[in-house]
Backbone as JSON Lines, residues from 0, in Angstrom:
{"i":0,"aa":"X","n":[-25.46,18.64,-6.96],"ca":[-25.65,17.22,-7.14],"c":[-24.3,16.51,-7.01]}
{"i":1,"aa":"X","n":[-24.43,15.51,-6.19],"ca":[-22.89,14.75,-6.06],"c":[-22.7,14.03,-6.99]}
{"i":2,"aa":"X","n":[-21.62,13.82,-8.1],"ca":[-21.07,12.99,-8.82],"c":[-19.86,11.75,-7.9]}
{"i":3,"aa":"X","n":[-20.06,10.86,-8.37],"ca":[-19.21,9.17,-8.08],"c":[-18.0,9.41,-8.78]}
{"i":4,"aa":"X","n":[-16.84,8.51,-7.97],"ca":[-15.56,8.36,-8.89],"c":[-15.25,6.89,-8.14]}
{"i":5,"aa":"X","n":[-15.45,6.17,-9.28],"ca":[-15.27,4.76,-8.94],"c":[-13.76,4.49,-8.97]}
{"i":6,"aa":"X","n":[-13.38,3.47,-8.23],"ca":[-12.03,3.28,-7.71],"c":[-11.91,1.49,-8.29]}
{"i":7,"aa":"X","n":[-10.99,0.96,-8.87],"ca":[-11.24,-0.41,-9.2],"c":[-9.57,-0.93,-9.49]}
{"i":8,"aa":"X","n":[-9.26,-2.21,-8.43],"ca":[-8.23,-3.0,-8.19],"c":[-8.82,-4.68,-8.71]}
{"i":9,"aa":"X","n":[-8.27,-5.18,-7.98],"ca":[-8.58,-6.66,-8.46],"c":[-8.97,-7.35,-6.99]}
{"i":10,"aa":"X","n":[-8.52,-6.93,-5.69],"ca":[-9.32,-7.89,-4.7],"c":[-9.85,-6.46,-3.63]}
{"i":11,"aa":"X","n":[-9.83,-5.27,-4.28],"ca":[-10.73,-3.87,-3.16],"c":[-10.08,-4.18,-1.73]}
{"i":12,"aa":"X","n":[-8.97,-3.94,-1.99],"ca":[-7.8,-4.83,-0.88],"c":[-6.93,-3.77,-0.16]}
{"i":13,"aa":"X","n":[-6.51,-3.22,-1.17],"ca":[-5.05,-2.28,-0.89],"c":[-5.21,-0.95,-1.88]}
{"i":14,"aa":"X","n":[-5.06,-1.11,-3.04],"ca":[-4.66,0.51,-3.9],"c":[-6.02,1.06,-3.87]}
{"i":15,"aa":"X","n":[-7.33,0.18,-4.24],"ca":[-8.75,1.25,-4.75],"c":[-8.82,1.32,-3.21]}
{"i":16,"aa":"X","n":[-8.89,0.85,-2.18],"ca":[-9.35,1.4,-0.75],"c":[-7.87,2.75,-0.67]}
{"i":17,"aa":"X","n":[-6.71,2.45,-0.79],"ca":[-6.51,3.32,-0.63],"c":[-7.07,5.03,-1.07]}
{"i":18,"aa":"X","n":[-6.91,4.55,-2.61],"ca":[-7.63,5.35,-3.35],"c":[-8.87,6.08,-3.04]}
{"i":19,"aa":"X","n":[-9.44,5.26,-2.62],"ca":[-10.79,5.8,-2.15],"c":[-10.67,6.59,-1.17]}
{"i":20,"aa":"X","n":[-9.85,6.41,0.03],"ca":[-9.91,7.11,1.25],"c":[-9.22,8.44,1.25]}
{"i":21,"aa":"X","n":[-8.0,8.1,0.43],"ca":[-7.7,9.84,0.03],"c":[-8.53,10.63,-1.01]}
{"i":22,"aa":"X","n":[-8.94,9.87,-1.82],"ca":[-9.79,10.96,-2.45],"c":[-10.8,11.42,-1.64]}
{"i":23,"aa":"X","n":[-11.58,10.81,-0.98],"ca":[-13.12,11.58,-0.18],"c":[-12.73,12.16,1.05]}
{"i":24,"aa":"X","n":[-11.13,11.98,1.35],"ca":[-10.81,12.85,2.25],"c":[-10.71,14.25,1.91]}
{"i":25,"aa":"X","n":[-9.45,14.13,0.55],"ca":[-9.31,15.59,0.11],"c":[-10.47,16.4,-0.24]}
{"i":26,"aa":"X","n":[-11.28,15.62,-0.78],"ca":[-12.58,16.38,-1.39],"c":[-13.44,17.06,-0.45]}
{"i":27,"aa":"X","n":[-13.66,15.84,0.46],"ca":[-14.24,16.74,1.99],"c":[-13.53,18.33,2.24]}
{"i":28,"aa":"X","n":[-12.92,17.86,2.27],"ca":[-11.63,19.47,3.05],"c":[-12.17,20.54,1.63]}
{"i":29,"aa":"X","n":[-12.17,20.07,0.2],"ca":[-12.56,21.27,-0.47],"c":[-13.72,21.49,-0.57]}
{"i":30,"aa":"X","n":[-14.56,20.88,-0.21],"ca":[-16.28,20.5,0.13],"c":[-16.58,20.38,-1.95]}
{"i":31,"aa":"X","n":[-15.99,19.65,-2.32],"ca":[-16.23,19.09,-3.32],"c":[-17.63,18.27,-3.57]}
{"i":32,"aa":"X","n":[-17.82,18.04,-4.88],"ca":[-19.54,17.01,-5.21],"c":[-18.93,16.26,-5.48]}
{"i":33,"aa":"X","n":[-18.1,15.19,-4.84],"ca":[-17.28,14.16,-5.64],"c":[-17.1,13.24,-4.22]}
{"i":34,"aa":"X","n":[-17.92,11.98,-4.52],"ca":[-17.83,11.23,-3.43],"c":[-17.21,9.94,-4.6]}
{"i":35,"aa":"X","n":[-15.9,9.07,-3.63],"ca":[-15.37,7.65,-4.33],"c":[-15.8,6.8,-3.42]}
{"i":36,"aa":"X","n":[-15.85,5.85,-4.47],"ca":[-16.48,4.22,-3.77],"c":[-14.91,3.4,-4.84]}
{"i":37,"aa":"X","n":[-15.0,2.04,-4.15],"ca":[-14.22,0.74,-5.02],"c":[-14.87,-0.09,-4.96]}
{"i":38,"aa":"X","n":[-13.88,-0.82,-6.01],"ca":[-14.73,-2.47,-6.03],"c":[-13.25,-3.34,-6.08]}
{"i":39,"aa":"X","n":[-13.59,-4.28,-6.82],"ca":[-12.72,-5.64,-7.5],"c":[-13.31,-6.59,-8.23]}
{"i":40,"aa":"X","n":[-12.11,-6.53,-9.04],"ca":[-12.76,-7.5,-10.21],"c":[-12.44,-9.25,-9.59]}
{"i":41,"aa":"X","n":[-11.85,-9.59,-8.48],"ca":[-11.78,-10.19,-8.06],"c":[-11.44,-10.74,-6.74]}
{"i":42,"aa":"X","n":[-12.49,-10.14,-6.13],"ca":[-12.01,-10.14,-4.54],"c":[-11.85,-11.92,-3.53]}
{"i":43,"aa":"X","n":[-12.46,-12.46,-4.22],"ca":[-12.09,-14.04,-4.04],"c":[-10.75,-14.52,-3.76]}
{"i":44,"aa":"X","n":[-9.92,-13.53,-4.1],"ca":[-8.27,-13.74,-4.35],"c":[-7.71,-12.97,-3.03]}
{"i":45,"aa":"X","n":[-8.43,-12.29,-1.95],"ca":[-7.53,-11.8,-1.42],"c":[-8.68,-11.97,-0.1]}
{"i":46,"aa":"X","n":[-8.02,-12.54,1.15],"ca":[-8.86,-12.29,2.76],"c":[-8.47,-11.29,3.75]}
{"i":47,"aa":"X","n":[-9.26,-10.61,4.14],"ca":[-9.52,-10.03,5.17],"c":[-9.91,-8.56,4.54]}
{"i":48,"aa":"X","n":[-10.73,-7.71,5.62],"ca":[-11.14,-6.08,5.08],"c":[-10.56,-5.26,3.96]}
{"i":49,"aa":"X","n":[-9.21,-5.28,4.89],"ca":[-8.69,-3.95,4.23],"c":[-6.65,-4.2,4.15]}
{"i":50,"aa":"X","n":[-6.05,-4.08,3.52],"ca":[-4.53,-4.01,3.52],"c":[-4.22,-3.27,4.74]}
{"i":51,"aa":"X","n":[-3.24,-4.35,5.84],"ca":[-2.59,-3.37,6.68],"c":[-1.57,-2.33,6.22]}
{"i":52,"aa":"X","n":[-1.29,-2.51,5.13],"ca":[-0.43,-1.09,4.13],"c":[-1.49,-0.49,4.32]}
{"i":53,"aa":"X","n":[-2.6,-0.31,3.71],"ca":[-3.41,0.44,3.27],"c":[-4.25,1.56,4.45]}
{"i":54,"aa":"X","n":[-3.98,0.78,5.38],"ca":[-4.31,1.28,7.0],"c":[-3.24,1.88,7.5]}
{"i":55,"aa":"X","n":[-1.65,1.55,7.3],"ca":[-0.47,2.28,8.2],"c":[-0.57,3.83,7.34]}
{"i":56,"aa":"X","n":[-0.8,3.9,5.58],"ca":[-0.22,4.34,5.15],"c":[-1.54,5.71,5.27]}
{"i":57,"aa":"X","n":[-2.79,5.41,5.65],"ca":[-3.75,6.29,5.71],"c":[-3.6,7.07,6.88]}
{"i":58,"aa":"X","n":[-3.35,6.54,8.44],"ca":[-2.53,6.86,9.35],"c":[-1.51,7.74,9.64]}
{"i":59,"aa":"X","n":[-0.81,7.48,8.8],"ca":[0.58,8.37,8.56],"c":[-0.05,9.62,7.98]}
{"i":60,"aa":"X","n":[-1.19,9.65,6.74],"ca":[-1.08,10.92,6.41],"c":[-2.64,11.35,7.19]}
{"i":61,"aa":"X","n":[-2.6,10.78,8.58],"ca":[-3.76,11.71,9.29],"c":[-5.41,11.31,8.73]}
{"i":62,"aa":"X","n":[-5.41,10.37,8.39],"ca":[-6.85,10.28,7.09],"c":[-7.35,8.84,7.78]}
{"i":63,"aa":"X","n":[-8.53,9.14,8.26],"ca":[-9.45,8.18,8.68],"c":[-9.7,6.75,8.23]}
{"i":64,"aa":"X","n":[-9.84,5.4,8.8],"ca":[-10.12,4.55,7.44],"c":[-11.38,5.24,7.01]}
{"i":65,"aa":"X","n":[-12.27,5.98,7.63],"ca":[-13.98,5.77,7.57],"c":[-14.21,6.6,6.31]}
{"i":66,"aa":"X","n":[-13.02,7.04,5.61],"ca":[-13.01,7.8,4.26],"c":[-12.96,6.37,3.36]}
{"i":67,"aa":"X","n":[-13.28,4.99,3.61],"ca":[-13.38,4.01,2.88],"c":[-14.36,3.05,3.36]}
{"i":68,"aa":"X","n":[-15.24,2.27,2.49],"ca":[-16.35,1.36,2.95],"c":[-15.7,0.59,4.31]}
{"i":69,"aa":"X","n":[-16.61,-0.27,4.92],"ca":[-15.59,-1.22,5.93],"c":[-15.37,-2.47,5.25]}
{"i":70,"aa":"X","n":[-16.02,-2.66,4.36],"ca":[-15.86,-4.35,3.55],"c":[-15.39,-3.87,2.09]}
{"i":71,"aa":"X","n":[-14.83,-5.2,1.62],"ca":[-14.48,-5.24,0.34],"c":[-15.91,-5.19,-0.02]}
{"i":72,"aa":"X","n":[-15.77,-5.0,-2.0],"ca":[-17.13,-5.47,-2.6],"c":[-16.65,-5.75,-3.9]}
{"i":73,"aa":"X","n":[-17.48,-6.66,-4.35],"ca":[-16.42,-7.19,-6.34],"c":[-17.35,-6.16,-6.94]}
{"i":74,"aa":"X","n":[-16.81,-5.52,-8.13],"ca":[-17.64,-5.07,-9.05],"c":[-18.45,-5.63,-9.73]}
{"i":75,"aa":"X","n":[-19.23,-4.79,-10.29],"ca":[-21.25,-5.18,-10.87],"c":[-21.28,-4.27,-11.63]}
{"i":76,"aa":"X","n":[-21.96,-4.38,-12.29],"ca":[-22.34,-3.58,-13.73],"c":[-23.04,-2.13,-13.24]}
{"i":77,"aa":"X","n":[-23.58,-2.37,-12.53],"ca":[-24.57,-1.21,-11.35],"c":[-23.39,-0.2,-11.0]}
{"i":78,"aa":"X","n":[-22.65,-0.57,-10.79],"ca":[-21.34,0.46,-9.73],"c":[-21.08,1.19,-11.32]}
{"i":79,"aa":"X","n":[-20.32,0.49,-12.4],"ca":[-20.31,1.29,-13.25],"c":[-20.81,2.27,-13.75]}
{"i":80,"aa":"X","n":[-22.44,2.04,-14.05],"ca":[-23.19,2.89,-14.7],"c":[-23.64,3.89,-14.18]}
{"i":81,"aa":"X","n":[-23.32,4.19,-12.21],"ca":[-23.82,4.99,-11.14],"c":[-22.21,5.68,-11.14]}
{"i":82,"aa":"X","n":[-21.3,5.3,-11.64],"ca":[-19.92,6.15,-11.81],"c":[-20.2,7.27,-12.79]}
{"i":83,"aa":"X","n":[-19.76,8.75,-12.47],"ca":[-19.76,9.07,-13.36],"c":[-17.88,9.17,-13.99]}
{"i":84,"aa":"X","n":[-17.0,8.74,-13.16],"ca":[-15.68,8.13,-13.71],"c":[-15.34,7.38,-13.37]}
{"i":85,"aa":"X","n":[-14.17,6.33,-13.82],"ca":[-14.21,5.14,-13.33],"c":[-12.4,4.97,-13.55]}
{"i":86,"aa":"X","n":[-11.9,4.27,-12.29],"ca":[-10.24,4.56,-12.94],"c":[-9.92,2.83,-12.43]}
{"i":87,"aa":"X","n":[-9.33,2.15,-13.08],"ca":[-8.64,1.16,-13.05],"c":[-7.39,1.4,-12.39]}
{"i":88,"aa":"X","n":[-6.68,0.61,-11.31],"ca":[-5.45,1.17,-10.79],"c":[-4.3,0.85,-11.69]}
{"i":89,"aa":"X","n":[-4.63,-0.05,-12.66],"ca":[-3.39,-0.83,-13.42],"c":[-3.7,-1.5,-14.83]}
{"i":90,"aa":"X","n":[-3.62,-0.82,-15.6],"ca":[-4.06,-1.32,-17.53],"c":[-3.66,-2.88,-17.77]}
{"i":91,"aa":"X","n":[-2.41,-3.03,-17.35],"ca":[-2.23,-4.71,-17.21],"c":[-2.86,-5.6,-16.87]}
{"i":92,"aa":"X","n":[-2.8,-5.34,-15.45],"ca":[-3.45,-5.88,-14.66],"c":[-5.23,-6.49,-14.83]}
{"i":93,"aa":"X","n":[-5.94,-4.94,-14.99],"ca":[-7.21,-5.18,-14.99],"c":[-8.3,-5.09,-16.6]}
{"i":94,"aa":"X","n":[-7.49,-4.73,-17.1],"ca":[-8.23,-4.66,-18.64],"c":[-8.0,-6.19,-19.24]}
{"i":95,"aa":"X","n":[-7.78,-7.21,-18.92],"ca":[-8.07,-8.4,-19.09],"c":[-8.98,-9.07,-18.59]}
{"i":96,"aa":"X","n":[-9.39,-8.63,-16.94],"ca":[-9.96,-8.88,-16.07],"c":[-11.92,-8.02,-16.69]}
{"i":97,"aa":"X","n":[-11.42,-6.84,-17.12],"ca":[-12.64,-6.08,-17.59],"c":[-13.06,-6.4,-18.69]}
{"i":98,"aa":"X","n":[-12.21,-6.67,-19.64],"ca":[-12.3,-7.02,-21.14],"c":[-13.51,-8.36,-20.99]}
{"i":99,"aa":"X","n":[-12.78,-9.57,-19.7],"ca":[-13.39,-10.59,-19.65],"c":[-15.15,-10.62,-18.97]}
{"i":100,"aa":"X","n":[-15.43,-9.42,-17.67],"ca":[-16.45,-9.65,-17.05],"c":[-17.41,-8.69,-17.5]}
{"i":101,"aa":"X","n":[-16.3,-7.4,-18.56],"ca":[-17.76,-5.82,-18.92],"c":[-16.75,-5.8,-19.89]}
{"i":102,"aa":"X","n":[-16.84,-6.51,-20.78],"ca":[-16.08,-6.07,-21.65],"c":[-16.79,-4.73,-23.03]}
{"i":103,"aa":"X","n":[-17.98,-4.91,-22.58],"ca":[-18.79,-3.43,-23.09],"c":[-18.28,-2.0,-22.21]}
{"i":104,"aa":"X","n":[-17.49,-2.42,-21.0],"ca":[-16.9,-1.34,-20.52],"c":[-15.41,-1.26,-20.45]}
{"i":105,"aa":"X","n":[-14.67,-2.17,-20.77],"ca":[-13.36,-2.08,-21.27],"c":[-12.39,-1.18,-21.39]}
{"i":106,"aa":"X","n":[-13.32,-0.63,-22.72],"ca":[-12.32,0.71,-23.09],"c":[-13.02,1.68,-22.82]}
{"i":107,"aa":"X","n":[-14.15,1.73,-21.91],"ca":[-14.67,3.05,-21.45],"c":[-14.19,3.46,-20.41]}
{"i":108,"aa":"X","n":[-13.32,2.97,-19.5],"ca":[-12.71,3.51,-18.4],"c":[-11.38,4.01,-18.67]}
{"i":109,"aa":"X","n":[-10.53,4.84,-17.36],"ca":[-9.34,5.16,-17.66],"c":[-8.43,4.26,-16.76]}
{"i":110,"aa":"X","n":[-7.3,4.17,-17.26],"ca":[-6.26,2.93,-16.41],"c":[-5.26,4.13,-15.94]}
{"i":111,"aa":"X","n":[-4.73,3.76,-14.83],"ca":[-3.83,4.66,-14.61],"c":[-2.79,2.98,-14.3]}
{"i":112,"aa":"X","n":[-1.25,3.26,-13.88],"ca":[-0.2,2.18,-14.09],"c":[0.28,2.14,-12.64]}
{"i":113,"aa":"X","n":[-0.24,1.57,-11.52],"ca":[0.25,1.68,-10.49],"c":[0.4,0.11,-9.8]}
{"i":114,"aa":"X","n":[1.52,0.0,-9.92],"ca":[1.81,-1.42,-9.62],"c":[1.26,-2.09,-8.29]}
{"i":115,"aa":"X","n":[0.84,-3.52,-8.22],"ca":[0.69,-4.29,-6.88],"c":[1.67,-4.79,-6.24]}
{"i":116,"aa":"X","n":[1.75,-5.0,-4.97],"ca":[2.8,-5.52,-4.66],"c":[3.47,-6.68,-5.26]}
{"i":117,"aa":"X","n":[3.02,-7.36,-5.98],"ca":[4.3,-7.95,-6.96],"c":[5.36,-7.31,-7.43]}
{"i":118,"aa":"X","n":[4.95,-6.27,-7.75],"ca":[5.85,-5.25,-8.57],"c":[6.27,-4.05,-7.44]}
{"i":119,"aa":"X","n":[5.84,-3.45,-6.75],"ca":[6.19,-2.1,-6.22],"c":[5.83,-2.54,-4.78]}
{"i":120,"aa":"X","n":[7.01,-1.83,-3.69],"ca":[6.14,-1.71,-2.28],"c":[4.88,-0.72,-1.89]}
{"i":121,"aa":"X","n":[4.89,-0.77,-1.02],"ca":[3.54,0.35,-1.25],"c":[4.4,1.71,-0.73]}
{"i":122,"aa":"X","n":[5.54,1.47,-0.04],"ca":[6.43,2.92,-0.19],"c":[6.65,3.64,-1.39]}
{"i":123,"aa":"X","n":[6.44,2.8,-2.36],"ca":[6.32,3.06,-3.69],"c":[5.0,3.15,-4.65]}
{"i":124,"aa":"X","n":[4.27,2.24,-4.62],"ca":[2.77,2.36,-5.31],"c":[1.83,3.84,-4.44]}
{"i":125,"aa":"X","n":[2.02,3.71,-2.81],"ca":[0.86,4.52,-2.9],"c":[1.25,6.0,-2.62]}
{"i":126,"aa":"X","n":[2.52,6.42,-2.86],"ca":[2.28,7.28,-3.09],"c":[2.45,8.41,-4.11]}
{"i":127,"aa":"X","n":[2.65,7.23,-5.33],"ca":[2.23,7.62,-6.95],"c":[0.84,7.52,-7.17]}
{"i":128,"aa":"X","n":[-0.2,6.87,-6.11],"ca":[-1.64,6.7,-6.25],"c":[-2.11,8.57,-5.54]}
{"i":129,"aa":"X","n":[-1.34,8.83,-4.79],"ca":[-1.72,9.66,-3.83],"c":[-1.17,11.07,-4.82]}
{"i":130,"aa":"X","n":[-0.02,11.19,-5.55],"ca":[-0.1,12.17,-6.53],"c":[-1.04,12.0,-7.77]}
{"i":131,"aa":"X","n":[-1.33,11.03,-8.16],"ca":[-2.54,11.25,-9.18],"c":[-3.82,11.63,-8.91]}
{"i":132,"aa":"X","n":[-4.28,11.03,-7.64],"ca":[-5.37,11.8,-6.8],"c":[-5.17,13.25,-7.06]}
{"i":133,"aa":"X","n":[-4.13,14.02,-6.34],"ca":[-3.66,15.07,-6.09],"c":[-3.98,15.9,-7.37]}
{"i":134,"aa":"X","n":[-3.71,15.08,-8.55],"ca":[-3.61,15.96,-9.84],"c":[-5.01,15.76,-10.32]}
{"i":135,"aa":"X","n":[-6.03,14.49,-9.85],"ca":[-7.4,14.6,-10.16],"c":[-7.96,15.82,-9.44]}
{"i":136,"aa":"X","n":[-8.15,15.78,-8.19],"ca":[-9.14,16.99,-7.17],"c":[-8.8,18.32,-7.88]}
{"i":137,"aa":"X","n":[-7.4,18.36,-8.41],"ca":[-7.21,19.92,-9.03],"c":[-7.94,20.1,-10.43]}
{"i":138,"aa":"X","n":[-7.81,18.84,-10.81],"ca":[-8.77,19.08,-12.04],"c":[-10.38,19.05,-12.5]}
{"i":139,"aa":"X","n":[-10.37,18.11,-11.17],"ca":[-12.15,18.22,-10.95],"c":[-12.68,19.44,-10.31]}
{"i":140,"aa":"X","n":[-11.72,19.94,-9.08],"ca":[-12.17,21.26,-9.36],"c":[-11.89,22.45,-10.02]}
{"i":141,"aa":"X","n":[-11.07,22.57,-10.79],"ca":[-11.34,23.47,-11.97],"c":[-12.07,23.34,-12.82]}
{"i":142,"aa":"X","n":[-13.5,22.12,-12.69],"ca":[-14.2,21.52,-13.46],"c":[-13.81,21.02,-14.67]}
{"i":143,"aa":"X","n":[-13.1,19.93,-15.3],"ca":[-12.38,19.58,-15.96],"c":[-12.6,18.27,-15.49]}
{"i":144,"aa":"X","n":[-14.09,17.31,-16.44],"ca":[-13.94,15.96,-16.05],"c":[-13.22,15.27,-16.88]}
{"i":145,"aa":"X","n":[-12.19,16.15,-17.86],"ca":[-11.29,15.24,-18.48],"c":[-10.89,13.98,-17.9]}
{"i":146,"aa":"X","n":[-10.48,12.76,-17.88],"ca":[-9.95,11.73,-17.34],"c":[-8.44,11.69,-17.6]}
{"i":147,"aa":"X","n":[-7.78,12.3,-16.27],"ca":[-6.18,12.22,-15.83],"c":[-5.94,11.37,-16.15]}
{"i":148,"aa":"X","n":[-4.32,11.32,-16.45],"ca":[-3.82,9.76,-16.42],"c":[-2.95,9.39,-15.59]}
């Protein structure tokens, strides 16, 4: 049975697409039950598909976009409850944003601290996104749905 690992930024722009595309890449290759989707808690804030970071940097490591939806999508209460994990890219950032729209799901997710480009380039954000991945797939498959941080 395939289990979900929800991916969640604020405009499903740049880090959760990234996110998404390396995780269902790696997982493919281990033929894992672990398919990721993203959202945003506010995709109103950001135009067009997908981050051209988010496209050079998938490129570079050989990885398809088609390991990511083709459109953004905002999060819904539905995506949550069909997750069976759910990772926030940034505790700052989006647990204000969650607190405000699911705030019954708030503190049920895990935040990991990976800055937006305000703060970090993506020479820098994604590929601290791309070692936490790295340290999830090892732990999901050693079956261990602990939630990494």
């Amino acid at each position: 049975m395939e289990k979900h690992i929800l991916f969640i930024c604020t405009g499903n722009f740049y880090r959760s697409r990234f996110s998404e595309a390396v995780f269902n890449y790696l997982a493919s290759r281990k033929n894992m039950p672990w398919r990721a989707f993203s959202r945003g808690l506010a995709v109103h804030l950001v135009d067009g598909p997908i981050s051209p970071f988010t496209l050079h940097a998938l490129q570079v490591r050989g990885i398809s976009p088609f390991f990511t939806a083709p459109d953004r999508q905002a999060l819904r209460r539905i995506d949550l409850e069909q997750a069976d994990l759910v990772i926030a890219l940034k505790r700052e950032e989006h647990l204000p944003l969650m607190t405000e729209q699911f705030p019954d799901w708030a503190d049920r997710i895990t935040y990991w601290e990976v800055h937006d480009l305000d703060f970090a380039t993506p020479e820098e954000a994604l590929p601290q996104i791309e070692q936490k991945i790295f340290a999830l797939i090892d732990s999901l498959a050693k079956g261990s749905e602990a939630r990494p941080v």
